[in-house]
C-alpha positions as CSV (number, residue, x, y, z in Angstrom):
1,X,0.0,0.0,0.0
2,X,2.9,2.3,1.0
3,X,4.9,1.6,-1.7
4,X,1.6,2.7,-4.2
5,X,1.3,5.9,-2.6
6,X,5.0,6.8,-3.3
7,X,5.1,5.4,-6.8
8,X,2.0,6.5,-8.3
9,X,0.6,10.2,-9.3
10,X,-0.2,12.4,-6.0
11,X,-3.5,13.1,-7.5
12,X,-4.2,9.5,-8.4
13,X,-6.7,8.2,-6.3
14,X,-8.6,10.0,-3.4
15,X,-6.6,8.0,-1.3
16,X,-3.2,9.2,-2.4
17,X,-4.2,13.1,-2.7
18,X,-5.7,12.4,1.4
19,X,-2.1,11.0,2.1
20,X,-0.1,13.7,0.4
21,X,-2.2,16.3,1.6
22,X,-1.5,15.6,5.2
23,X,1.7,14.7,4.4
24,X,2.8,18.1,3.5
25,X,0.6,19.8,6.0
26,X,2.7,18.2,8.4
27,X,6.0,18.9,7.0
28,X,4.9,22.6,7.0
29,X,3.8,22.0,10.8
30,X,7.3,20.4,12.0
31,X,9.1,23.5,11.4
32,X,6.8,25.9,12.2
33,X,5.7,24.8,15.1
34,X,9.1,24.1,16.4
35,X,10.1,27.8,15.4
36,X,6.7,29.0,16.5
37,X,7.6,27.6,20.2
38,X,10.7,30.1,20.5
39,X,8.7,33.2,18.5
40,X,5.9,32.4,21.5
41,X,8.2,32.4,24.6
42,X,9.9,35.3,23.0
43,X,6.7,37.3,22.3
44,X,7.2,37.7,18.4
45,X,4.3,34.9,17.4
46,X,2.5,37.8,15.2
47,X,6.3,37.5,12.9
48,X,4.6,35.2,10.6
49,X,1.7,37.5,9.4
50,X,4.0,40.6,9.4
51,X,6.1,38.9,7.1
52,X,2.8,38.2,5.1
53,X,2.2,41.4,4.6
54,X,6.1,42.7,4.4
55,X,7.3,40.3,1.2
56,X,5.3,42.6,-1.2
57,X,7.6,45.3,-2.1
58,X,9.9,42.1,-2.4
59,X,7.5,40.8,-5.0
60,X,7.4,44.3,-7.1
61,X,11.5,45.0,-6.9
62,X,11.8,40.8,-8.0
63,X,9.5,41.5,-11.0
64,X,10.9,44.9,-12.0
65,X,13.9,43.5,-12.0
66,X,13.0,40.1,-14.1
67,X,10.1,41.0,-15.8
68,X,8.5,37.6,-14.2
69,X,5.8,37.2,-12.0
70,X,6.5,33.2,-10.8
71,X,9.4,31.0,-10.2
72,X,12.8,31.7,-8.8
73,X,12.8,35.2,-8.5
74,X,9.7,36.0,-6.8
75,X,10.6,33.6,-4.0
76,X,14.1,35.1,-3.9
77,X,12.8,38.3,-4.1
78,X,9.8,37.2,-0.8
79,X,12.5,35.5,1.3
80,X,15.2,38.6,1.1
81,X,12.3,41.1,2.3
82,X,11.1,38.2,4.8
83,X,15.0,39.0,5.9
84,X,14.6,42.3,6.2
85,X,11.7,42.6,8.1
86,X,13.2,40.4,10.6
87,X,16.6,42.4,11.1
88,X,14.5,45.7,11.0
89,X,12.5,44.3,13.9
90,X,15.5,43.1,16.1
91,X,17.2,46.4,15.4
92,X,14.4,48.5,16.4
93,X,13.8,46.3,19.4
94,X,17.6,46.5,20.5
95,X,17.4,50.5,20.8
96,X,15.6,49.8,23.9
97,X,13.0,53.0,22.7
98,X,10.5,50.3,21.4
99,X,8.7,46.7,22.1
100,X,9.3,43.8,20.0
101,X,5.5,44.3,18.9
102,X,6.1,47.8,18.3
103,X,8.7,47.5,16.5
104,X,6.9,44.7,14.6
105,X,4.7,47.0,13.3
106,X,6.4,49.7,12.6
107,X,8.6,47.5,10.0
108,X,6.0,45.4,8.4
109,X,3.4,48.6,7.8
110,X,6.1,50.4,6.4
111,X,7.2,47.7,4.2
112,X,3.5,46.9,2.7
113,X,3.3,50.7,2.4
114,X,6.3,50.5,0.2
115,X,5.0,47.8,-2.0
116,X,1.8,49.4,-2.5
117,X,3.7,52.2,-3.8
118,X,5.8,49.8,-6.0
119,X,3.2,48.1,-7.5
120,X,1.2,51.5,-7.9
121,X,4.3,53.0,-9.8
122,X,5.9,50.2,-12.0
123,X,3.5,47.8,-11.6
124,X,0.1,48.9,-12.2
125,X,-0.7,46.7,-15.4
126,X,0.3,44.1,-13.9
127,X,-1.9,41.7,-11.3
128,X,1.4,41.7,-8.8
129,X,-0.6,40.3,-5.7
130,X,0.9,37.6,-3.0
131,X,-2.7,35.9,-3.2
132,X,-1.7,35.2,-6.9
133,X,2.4,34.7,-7.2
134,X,3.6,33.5,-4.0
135,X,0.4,32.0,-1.7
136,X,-0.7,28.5,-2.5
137,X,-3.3,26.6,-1.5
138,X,-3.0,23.0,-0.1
139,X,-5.6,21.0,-1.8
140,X,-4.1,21.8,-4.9
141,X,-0.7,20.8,-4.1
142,X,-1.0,16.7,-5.6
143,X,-1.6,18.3,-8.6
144,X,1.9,19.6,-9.4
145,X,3.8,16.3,-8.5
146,X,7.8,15.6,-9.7
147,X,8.9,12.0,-10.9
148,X,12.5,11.0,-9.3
149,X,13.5,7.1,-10.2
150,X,10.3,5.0,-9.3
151,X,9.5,7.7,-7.2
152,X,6.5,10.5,-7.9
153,X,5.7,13.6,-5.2
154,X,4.1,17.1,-5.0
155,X,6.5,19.8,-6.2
156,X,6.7,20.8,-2.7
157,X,7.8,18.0,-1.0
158,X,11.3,18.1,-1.1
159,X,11.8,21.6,-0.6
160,X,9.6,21.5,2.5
161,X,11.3,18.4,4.4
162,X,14.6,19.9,3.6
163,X,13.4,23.0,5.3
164,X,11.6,20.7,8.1
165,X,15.1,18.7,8.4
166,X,17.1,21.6,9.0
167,X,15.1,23.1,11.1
168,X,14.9,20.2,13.4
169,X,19.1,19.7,13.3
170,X,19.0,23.5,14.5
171,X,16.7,23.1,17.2
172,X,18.2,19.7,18.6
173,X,22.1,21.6,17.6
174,X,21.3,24.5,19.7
175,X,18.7,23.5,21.7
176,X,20.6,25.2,24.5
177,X,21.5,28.1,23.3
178,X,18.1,28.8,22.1
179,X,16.6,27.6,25.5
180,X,19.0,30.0,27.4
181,X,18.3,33.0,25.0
182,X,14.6,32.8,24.9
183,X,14.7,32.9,28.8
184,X,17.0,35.4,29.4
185,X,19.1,37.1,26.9
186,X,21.8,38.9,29.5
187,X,22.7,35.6,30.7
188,X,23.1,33.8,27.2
189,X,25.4,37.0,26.5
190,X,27.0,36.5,29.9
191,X,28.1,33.4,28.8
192,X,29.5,34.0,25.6
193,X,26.6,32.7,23.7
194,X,26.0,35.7,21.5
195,X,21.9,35.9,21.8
196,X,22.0,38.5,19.0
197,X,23.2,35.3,16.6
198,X,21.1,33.0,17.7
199,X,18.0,35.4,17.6
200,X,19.0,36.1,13.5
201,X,19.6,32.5,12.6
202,X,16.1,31.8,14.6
203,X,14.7,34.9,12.5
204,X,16.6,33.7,9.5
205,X,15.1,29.9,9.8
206,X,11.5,31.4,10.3
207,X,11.2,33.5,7.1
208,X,12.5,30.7,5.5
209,X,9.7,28.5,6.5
210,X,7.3,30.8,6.1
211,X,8.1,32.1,2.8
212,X,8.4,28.5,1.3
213,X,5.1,27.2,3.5
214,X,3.1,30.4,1.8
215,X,4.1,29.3,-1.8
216,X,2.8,25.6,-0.5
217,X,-0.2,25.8,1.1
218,X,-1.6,29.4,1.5
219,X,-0.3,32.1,4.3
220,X,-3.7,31.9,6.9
221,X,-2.5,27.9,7.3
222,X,1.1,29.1,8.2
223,X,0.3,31.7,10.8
224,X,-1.9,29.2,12.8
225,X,1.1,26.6,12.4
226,X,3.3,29.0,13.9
227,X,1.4,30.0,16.9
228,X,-1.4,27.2,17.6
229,X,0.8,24.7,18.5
230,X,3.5,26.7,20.6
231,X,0.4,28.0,22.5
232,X,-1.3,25.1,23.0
233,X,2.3,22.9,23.9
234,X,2.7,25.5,26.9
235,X,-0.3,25.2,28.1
236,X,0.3,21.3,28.4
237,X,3.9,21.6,30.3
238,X,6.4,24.1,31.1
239,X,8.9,21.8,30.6
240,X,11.0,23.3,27.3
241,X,11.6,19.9,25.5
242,X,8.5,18.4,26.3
243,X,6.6,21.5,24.8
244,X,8.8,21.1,21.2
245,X,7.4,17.6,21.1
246,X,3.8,18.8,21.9
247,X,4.1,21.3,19.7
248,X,5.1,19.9,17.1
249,X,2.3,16.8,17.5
250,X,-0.3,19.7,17.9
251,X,0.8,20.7,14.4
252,X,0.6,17.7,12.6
253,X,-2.7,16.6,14.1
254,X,-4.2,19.6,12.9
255,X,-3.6,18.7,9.6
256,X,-4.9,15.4,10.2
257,X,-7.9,16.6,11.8
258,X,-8.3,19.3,9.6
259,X,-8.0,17.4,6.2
260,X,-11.0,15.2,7.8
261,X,-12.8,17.9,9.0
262,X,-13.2,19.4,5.7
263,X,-13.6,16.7,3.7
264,X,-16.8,16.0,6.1
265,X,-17.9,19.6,5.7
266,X,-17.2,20.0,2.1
267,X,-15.1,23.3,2.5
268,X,-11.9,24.8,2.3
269,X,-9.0,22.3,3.3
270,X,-6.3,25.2,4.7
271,X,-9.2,26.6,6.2
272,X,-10.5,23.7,8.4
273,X,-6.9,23.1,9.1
274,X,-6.6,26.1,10.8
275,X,-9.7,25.9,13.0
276,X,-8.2,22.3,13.8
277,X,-5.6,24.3,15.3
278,X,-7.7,27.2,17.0
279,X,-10.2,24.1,18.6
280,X,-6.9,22.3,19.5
281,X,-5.8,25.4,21.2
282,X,-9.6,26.1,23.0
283,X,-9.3,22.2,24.4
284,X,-5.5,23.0,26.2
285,X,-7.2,26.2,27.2
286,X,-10.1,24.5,28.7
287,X,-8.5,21.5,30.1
288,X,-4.9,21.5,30.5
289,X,-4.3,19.8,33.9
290,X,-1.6,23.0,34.5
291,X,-2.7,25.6,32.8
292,X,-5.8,24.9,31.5
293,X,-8.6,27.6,32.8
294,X,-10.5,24.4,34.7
295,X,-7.9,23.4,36.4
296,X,-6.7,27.0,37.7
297,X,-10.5,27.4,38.8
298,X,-10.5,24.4,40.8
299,X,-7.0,25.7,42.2
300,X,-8.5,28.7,43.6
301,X,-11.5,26.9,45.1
302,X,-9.7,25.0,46.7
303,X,-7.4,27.4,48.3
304,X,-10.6,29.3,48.9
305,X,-12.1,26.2,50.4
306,X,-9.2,25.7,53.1
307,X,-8.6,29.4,53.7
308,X,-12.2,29.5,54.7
309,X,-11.8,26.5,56.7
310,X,-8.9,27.8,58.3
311,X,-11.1,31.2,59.1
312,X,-13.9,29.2,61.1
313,X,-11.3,27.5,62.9
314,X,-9.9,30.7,64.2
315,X,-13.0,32.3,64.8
316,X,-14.5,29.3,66.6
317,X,-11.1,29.9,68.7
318,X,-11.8,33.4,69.6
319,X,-15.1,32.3,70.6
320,X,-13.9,29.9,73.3
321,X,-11.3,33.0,74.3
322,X,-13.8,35.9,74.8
323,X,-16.3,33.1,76.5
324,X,-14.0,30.9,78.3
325,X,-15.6,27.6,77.4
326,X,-16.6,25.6,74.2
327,X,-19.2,27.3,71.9
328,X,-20.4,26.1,68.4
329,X,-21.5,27.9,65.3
330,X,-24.3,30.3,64.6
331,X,-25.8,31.1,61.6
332,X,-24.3,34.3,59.9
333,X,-21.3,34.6,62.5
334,X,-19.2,33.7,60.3
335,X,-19.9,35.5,57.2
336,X,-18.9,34.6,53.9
337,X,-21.1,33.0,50.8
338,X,-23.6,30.5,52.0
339,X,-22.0,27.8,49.7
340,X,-18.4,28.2,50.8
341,X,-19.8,28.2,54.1
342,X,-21.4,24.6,53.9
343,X,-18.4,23.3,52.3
344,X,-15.7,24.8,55.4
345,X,-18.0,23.2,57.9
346,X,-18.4,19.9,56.1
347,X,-14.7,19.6,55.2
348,X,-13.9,21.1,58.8
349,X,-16.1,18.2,60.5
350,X,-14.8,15.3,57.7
351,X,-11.7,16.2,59.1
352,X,-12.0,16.0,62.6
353,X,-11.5,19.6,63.9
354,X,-15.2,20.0,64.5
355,X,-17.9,18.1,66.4
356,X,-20.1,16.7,63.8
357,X,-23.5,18.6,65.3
358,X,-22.4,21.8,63.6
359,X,-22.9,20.5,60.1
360,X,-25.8,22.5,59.5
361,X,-24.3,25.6,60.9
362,X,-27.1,26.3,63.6
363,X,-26.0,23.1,65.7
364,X,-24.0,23.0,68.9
365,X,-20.9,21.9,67.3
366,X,-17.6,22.7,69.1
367,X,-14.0,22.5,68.1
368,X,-12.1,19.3,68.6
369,X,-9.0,19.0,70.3
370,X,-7.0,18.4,67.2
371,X,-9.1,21.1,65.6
372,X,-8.2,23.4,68.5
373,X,-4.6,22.8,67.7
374,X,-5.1,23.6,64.1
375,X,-7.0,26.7,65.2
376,X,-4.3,27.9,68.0
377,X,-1.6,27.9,65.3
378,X,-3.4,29.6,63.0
379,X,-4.2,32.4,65.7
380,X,-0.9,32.3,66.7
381,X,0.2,33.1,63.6
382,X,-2.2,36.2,63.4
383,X,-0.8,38.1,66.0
384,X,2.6,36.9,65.8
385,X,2.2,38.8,62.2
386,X,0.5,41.8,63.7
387,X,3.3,42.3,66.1
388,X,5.7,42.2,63.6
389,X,3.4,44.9,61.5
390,X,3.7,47.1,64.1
391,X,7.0,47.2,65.3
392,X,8.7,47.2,61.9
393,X,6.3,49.8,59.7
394,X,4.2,51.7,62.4
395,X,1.0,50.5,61.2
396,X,-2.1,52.5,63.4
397,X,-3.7,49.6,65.2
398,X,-6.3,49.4,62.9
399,X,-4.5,48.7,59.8
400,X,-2.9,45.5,61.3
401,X,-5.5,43.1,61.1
402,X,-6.3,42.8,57.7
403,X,-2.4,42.0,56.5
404,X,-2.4,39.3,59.4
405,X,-5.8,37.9,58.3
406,X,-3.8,37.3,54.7
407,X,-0.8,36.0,56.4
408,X,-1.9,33.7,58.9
409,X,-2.6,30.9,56.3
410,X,0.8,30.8,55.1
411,X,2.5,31.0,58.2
412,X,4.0,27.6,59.2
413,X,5.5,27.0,62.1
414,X,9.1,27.8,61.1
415,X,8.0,30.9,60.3
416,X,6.5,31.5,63.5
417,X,9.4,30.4,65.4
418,X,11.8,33.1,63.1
419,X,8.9,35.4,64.5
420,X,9.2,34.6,68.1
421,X,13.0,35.0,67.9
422,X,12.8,38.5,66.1
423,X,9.8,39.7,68.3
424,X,11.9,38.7,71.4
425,X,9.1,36.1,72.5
426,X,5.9,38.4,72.6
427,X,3.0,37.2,75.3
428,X,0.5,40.4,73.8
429,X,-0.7,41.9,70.5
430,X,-0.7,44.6,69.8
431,X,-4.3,45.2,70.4
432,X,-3.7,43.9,74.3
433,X,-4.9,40.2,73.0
434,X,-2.7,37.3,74.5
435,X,-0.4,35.5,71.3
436,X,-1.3,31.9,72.1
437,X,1.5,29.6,72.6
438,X,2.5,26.1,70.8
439,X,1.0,23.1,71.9
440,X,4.1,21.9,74.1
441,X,3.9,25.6,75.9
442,X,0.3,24.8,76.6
């Protein structure tokens, strides 16, 4: 079966135009996506579509200059001003007066400006256009197919697995250096690592791609290869190498998924491609177990969840103090939403720190003795922290409690014991309130 797809036409059977199809979708998505990755982490993701826009006074120039308005020189012609918007970008960026993004903009407006002109001038008979000389458009690309020995592939093909080859021998080469650089820039320099070099070879190896992946399969495919996937891989880990590999598997199941897709839908093939991508991306969004928008909302429930627990400890705590025995809960004491209320109590009493009668927060329910431990430290910590407030910043006495009411549920016990030792051993608050002691000072 294998050896039929590689030795008849690309555009042969359904079969073979399916397999060729993804096949180059994906050797567009190796590259980019491993490029797209670094453009990501080094906030330059949008360099793609300004080089989309930039190439054109690199079109008008190439056919002023050859009287041609395909082949050779119009990609020669594409990739040089690619180049240039590149350099112009890094150079305006390295003046420190403006952003990457800024300076993004800057170059590739100007440029487009300047082919307008071009075009306008010398040009104006003449249907000088990247939609018709340099984009291409996927589905089409079985048709143009090469014969080499036995052999028979799109045009493309070799052209774009060189490009994904060396690409991939770059990134596993200088996998360090570009890790190092992307991170932080005065430390690759401190090293002797020259960022600036590895930044234009990186810029140098994108406009490459890009350029070459526009004449293939249309310049909307290739700006969602080289962001979607570099997105959606860091959302997924923040581990560097982990995210290449992600990334790269991102890109080449969107053009799996995306040839499907639109062969079930009956529309454009680049197209679904790229909403592969964009629904690849939502999903990490959504779900990503570290990242993912789900998982940072359970997060902060949960951290609400125990910091209210930890407040109807402490307040059940200050009830024994001001009363001198045992008391339980009483409906709206302890204020905070109804629902986060019923959840502190029931986690509080599935834990053992409160009697089980307070459950339905109107019962007699009372603090266990582990949960009076829990509680002590946790009011120990409060006033341990207001002390400190007031000794060291001269807070009025009413601006200490709501710092301490932050701080008491992150204040372990080492922390408290660094406390006691800078505080000189406090007994009182500073609001006259006696600083609890440790369970062995009981």
């Amino acid at each position: 079966m294998w050896h039929e797809m590689w030795s008849t036409s690309p555009a042969g059977s359904a079969a073979a135009i399916a397999f060729w199809t993804i096949v180059v979708g994906c050797l567009c998505a190796v590259p980019a996506s491993l490029l797209g990755t670094f453009l990501v982490l080094r906030r330059m993701s949008l360099l793609g579509d300004a080089i989309s826009h930039a190439v054109l006074p690199g079109l008008a120039i190439a056919f002023l200059l050859s009287g041609r308005v395909s082949g050779w020189p119009i990609f020669l012609g594409a990739v040089i001003t690619a180049l240039l918007t590149a350099f112009l970008t890094r150079l305006l960026s390295s003046t420190g007066m403006v952003n990457e993004q800024a300076g993004l903009g800057v170059v590739f407006t100007s440029l487009f400006a300047i082919g307008v002109i071009l075009i306008g001038r010398a040009a104006e008979n003449v249907d000088l256009d990247p939609g018709c000389v340099l984009y291409g458009a996927i589905e089409f690309v079985p048709l143009e197919s090469v014969r080499v020995g036995p052999f028979e592939w799109p045009r493309t093909v070799p052209s774009l697995a060189l490009t994904a080859a060396i690409t991939v021998a770059f990134v596993v080469l200088a996998f360090k250096e570009l890790k190092i650089s992307s991170f932080d820039p005065g430390l690759a320099d401190s090293m002797g690592l020259s960022s600036r070099r590895i930044d234009f070879v990186l810029l140098f190896l994108t406009s490459i791609v890009t350029v070459l992946s526009f004449e293939a399969v249309g310049s909307i495919l290739v700006i969602v290869l080289l962001v979607a996937p570099g997105c959606t891989a860091l959302l997924l880990t923040d581990r560097l190498a982990w995210a290449l590999f992600l990334a790269v598997a991102c890109g080449c199941a969107t053009s799996a998924t995306g040839y499907s897709a639109a062969l079930a839908t009956n529309t454009s093939v680049a197209g679904m491609m790229a909403v592969s991508g964009g629904v690849l991306f939502v999903i990490a969004w959504a779900f990503s177990p570290l990242h993912g928008r789900i998982a940072q909302v359970l997060r902060k429930l949960q951290v609400d969840l125990r910091i209210a627990t930890d407040d109807l400890l402490a307040y059940l705590f200050r009830k024994e103090e001001l009363r001198g025995q045992p008391d339980g809960v009483e409906k709206h004491d302890f204020v905070r939403h109804p629902i986060l209320e019923r959840l502190a109590l029931r986690r509080a009493v599935r834990k053992g720190w409160i009697e089980p009668g307070s459950r339905n927060l109107q019962g007699p329910g009372r603090l266990t003795p582990a949960g009076r431990e829990v509680a002590r430290s946790l009011v120990r910590s409060h006033r341990l922290w207001e002390s400190f407030l007031h000794r060291d910043f001269d807070l009025p006495e009413d601006h200490l409690h709501e710092p301490a009411e932050l701080a008491e549920h992150f204040l372990g016990p080492d922390l408290q014991k660094e406390l006691v030792r800078e505080l000189n051993a406090p007994k009182i608050d500073p609001h006259g309130q006696t600083i609890p002691g440790t369970a062995s000072e009981k």
